[in-house]
C-alpha positions in Angstrom: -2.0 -0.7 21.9 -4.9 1.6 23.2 -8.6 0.8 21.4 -9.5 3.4 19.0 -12.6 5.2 19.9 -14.5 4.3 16.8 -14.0 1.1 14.6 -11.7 1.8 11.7 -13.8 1.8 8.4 -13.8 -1.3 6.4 -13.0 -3.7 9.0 -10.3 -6.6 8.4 -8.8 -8.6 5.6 -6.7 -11.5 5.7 -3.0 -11.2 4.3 -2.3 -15.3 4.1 -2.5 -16.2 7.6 -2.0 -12.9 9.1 -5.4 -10.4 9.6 -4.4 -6.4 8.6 -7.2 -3.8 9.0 -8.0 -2.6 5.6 -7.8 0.7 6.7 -4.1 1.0 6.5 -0.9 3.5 6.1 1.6 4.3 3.9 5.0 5.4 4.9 6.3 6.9 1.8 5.9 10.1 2.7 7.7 9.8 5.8 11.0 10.5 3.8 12.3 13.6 2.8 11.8 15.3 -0.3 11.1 13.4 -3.4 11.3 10.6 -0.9 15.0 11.1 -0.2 16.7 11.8 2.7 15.2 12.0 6.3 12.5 14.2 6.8 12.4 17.7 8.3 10.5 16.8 10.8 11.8 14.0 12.1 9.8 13.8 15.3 6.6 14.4 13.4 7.5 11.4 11.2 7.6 9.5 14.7 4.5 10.8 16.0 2.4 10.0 12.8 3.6 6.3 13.4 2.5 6.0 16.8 -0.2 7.7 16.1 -0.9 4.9 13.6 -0.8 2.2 16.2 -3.1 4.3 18.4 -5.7 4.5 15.7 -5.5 0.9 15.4 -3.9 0.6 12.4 -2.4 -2.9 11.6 -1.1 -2.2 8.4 1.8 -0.1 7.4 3.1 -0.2 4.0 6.9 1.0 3.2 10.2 -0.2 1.5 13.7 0.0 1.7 14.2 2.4 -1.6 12.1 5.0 0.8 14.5 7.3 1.7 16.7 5.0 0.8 16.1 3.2 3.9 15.2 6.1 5.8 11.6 5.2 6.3 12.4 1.6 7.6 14.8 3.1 10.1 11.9 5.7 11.7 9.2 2.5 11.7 12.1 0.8 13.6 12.6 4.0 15.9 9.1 4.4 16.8 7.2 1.0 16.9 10.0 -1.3 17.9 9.3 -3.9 20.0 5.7 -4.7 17.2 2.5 -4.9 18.7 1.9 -8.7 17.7 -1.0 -7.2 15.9 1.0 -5.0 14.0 2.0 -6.6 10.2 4.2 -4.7 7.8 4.4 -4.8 4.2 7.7 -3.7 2.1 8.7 -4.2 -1.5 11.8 -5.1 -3.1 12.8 -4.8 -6.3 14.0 -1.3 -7.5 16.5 1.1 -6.1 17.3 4.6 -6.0 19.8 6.8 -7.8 21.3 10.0 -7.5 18.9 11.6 -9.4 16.1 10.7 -7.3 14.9 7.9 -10.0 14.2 4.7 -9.4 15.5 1.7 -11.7 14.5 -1.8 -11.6 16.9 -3.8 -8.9 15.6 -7.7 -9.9 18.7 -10.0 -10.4 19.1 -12.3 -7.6 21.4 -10.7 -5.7 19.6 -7.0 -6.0 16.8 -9.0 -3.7 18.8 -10.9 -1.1 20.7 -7.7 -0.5 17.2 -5.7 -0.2 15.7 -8.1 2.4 18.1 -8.6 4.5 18.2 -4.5 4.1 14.9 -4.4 5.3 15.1 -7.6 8.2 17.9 -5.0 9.5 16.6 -1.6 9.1 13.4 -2.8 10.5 14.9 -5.0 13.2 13.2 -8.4 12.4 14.1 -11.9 11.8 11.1 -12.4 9.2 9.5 -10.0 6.8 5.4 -10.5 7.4 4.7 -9.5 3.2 7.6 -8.6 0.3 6.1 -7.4 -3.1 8.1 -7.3 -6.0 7.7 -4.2 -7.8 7.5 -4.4 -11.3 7.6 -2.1 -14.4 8.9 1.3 -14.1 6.9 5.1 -13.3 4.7 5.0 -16.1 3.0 1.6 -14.6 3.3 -2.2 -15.7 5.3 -3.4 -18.4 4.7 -6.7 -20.2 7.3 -9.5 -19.6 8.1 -12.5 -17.4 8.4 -12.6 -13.5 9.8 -16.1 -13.4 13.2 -15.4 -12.2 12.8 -12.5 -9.1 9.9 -14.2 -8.0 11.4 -17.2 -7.8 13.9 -15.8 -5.9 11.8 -14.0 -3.4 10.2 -17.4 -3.3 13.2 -19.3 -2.3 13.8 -16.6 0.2 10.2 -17.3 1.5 11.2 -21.5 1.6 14.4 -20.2 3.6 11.9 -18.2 6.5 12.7 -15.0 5.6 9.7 -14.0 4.3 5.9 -15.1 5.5 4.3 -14.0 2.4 4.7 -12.2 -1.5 2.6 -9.8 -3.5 3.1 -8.5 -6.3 3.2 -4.6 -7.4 2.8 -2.2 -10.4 1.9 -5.7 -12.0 0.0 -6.6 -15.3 -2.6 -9.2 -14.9 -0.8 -12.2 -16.8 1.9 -11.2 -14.5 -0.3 -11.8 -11.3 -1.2 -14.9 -12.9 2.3 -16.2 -13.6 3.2 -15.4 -10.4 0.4 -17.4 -8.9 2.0 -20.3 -10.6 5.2 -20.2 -8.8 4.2 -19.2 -5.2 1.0 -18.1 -3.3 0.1 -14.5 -3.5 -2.0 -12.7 -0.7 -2.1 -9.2 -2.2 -1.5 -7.0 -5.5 -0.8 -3.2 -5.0 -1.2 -2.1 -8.6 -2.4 2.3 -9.5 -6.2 2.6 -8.8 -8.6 4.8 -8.6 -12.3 6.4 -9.5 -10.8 7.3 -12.4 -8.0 4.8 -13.6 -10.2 1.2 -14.0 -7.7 -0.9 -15.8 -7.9 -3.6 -13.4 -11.6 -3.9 -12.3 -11.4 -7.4 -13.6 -8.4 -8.5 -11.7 -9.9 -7.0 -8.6 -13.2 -9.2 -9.1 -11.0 -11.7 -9.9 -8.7 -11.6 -6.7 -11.6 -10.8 -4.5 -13.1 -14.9 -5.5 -9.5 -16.3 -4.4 -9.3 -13.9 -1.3 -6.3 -12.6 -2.3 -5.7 -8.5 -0.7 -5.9 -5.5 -3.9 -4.4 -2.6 -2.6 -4.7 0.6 -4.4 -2.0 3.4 -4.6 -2.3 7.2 -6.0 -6.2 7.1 -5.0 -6.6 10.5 -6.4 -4.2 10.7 -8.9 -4.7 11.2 -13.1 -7.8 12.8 -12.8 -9.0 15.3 -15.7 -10.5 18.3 -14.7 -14.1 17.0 -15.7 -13.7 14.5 -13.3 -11.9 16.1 -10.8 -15.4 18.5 -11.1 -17.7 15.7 -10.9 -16.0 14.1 -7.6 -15.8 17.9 -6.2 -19.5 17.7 -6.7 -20.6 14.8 -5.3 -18.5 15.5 -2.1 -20.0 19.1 -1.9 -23.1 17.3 -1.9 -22.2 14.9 1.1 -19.9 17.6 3.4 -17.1 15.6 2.3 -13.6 16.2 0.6 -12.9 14.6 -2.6 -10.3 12.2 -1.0 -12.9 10.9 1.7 -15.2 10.4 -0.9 -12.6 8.3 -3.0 -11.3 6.3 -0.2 -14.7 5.6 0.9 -15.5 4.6 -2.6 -12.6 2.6 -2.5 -13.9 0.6 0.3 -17.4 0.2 -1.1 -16.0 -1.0 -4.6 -14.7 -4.4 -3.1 -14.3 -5.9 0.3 -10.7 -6.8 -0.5 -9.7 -4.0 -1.3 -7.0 -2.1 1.3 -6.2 1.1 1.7 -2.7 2.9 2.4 -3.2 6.8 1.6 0.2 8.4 3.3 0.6 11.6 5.1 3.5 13.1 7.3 0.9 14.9 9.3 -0.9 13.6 12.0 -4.0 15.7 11.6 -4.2 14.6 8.6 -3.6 10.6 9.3 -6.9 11.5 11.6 -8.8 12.9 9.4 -7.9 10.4 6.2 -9.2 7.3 8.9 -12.4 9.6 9.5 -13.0 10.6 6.3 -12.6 7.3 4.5 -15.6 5.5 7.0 -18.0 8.3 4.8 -21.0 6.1 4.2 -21.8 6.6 0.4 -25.9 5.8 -0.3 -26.3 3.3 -3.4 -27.2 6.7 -5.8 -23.9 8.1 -4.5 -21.8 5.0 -5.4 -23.2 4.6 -8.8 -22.7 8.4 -10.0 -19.2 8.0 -8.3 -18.7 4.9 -10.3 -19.5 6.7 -13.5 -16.4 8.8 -13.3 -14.1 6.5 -14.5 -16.5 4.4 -17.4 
């Protein structure tokens, strides 16, 4: 893996025993549309993820319902043999149907079947990090983990998995979940403007465990959109280097994955997100979402 010429912003954050840039990428878009299907650009898709690795990237973020297992099959295509640096994170636990929905896939059997999807589509013996997604597209719903992550706990006993996590997750589910097996990172909806889980961030960041955001610039009103249109004016900036880079600042554990199919745009989303915000710009930043 070549050096990048600048450090990637942020710097590193422990995943368990594994390190991962918190800089990172996410492979979603990768797929075709509505995440089905392979993508037009199928060589693109392969460039971005070398491109990655070039950067020095350590953190890719994907799952088997992507595509369905479309983007697992390009990350196979263009990385494979991993840079022993390299750590990838999936998730487990819904599916897709026919409609392009995605409902809950949590019984035992739904998440053997996904992992060893994912050991095969991404040609390894061990997955590095599984999340179990949770709730459905409008975000967490109440209710017990116990069973699926006991399961994905078992499957972790058997060597199949290194570590779990935990996504679109209330806090008492987080909690419960730290009850049965370790956790080394929650990737819950967060952003300037969506705060629900400042506490759980504050409160992961103490036990060292990874928070990492998805939809950084998604749900905001036109008020706020206005105000973080501002403050970027002010700085040079676009709004989505300004929220990444708040991002950063807001916590040291907290990761980043923003997705792209371009790589222009992975380029500029790595530049953009090492924005050094002063303290007067974090704090009007930070008013956005109170």
């Amino acid at each position: 893996m070549t050096t990048p010429a600048t450090p990637l912003p942020g710097g590193t954050h422990p995943l368990g025993d594994l390190t991962v840039t918190r800089f990172g990428y996410g492979a979603m878009q990768l797929a075709g549309p509505g995440v089905m299907g392979p993508p037009a650009d199928r060589d693109g898709a392969l460039a971005v993820l070398r491109e990655t690795v070039a950067l020095g990237i350590t953190h890719i973020d994907t799952a088997g319902a992507y595509g369905p297992r479309v983007t697992n099959q390009l990350i196979r295509e263009a990385l494979h043999p991993y840079p022993a640096s390299l750590h990838l994170v999936t998730k487990v636990g819904a599916v897709r149907d026919p409609q392009g929905g995605w409902p809950p896939a949590r019984r035992p059997e739904d998440l053997r079947r996904a992992v060893r999807e994912n050991l095969d589509d991404l040609g390894l013996d061990v997955l590095d990090t599984v999340n179990l997604r949770l709730g459905d597209a409008t975000g967490p719903l109440p209710g017990s983990l116990a069973e699926p992550f006991e399961t994905l706990a078992a499957l972790r006993e058997e060597g199949l998995i290194r570590h779990l996590g935990v996504s679109n997750a209330t806090a008492e589910q987080v909690a419960e979940a730290r009850t049965i097996a370790p956790v080394v990172c929650v990737q819950n909806m967060y952003h300037l403007a969506h705060r629900q889980d400042d506490d759980l961030i504050d409160d992961l960041a103490a036990a060292g465990i990874a928070y990492v955001p998805f939809f950084p610039l998604g749900g905001f009103t036109p008020l706020r959109s206005a105000a973080l249109s501002a403050v970027a004016a002010r700085l040079g900036a676009t709004p989505k280097s300004v929220a990444l880079a708040w991002l950063l600042r807001r916590s040291p554990n907290i990761l980043l994955i923003p997705g792209t199919s371009k790589v222009a745009h992975l380029r500029e989303n790595a530049a953009g997100a090492g924005l050094r915000l002063s303290d007067e710009d974090f704090a009007e930043l930070d008013e956005i979402g109170r």
